[in-house]
C-alpha positions as CSV (number, residue, x, y, z in Angstrom):
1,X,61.5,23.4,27.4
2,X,58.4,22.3,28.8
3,X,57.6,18.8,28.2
4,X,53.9,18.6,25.7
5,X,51.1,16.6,27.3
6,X,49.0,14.5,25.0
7,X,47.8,16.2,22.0
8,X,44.2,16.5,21.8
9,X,42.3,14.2,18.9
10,X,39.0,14.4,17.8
11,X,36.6,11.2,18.4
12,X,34.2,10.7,15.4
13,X,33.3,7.6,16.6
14,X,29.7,8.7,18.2
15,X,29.2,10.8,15.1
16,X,29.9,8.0,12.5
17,X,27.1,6.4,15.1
18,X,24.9,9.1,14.7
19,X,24.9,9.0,10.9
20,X,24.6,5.6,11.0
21,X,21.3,5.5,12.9
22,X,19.8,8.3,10.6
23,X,20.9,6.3,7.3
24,X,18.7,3.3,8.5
25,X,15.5,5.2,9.7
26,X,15.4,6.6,6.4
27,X,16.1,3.6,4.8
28,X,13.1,2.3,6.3
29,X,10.7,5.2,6.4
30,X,11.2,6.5,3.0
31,X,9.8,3.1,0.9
32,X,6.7,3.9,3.2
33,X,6.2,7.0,2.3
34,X,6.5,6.4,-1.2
35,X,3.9,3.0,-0.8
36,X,0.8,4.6,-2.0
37,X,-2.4,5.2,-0.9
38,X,-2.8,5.0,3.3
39,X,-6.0,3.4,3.4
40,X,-7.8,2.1,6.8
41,X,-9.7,-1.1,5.6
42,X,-12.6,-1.9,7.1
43,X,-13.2,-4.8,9.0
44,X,-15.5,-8.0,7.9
45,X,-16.6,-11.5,9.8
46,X,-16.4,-14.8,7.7
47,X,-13.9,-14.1,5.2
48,X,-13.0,-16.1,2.3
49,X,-9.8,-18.4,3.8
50,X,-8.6,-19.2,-0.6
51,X,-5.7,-17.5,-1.4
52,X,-5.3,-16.3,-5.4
53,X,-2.9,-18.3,-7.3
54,X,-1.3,-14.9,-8.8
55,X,-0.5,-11.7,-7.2
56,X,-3.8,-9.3,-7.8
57,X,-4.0,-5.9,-8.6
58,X,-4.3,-3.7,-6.3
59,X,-6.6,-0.8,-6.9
60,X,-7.1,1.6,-3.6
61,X,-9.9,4.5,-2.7
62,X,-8.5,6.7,-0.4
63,X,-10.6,8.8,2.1
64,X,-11.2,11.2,0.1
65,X,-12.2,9.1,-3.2
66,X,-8.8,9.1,-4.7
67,X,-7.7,6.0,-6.5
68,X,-4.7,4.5,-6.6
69,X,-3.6,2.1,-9.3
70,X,-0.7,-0.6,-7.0
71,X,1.1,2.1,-5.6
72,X,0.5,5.5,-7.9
73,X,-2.0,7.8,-8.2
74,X,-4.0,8.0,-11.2
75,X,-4.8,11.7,-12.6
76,X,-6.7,10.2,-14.8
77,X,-10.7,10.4,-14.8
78,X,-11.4,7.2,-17.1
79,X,-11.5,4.4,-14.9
80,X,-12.7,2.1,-17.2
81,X,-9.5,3.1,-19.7
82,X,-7.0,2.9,-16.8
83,X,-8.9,-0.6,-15.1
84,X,-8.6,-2.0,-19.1
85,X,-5.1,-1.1,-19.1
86,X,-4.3,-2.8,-16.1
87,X,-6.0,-6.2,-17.3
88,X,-4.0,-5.8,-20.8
89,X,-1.0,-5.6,-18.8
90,X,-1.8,-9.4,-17.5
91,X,-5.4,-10.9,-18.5
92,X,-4.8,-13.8,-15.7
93,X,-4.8,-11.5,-12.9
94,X,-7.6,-10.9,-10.2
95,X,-7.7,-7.4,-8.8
96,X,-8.1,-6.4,-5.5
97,X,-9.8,-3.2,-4.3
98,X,-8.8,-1.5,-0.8
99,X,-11.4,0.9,0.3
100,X,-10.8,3.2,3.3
101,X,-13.7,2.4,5.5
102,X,-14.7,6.5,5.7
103,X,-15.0,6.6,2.2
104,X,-18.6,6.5,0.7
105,X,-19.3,2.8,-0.2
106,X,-20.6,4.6,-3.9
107,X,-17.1,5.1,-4.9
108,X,-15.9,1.6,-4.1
109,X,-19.0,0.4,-5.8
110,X,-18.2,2.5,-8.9
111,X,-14.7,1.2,-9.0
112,X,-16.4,-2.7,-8.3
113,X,-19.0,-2.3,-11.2
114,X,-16.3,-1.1,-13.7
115,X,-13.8,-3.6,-12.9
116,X,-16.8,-5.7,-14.2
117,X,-17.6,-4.6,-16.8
118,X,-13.9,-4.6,-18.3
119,X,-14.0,-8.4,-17.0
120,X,-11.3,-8.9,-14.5
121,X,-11.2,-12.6,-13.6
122,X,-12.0,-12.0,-10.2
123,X,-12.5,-9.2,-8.1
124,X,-12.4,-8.8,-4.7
125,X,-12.3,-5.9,-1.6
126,X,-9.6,-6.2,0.9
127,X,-11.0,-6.5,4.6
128,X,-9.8,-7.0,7.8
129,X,-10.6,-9.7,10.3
130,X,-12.9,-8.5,12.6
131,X,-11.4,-12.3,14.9
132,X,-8.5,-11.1,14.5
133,X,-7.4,-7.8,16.2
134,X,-3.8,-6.3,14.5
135,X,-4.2,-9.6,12.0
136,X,-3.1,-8.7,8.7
137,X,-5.7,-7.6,5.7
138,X,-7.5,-10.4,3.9
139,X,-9.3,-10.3,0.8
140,X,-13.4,-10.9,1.1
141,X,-15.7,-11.4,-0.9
């Protein structure tokens, strides 16, 4: 009889490591795929410094004049129906709109002027410092 060497096991440990890497990269890329509109925000001098005392809306015009109600997209065409059932929702809030900066500044305006006329309590468009480089979006006025 011949005397058996050591019997040859299979290491999953780099593989458990593997999985485990992949797990947490989509754990953190998939909420930001699923966070809306990607909008490049244009960037302003002399912002307004208050902060709102509630959370606003968030209503954003993509590049290519899509809106985005918070984080969905709206198939809607009435704005003014969608904007006055976002204000029914909670009559308090401001709203905040986030306009791409290669957008045309009429389809910001349009969503400005309706958000008006169904009487948000305030409304403002989200900039960024111009100060600041990499600082985080603030709202202007």
């Amino acid at each position: 009889m011949r005397p058996s060497g050591p019997k040859p096991e299979m290491n999953v440990a780099p593989l458990v490591d593997v999985v485990l890497v992949l797990l947490i990269i989509f754990m953190v890329v998939t909420p930001q795929m699923e966070a809306g509109a990607a909008v490049e925000l244009p960037r302003a001098s002399n912002l307004d410094a208050r902060k709102p005392k509630k959370d606003p809306f968030i209503v954003s015009v993509t590049k290519d004049g899509k809106i985005f109600f918070e984080k969905e997209a709206t198939p809607s065409t009435d704005l003014v129906g969608d904007l006055e059932q976002l204000k029914a929702a909670d009559p308090t809030r401001s709203l905040r709109i986030k306009g791409d900066y290669r957008v045309r500044y009429g389809a910001v305006r349009e969503v400005f002027r309706t958000a008006q006329a169904v009487g948000f309590p305030g409304i403002g468009i989200q900039v960024i410092d111009r100060a600041k480089p990499g600082a985080a979006p603030a709202a202007g006025g």
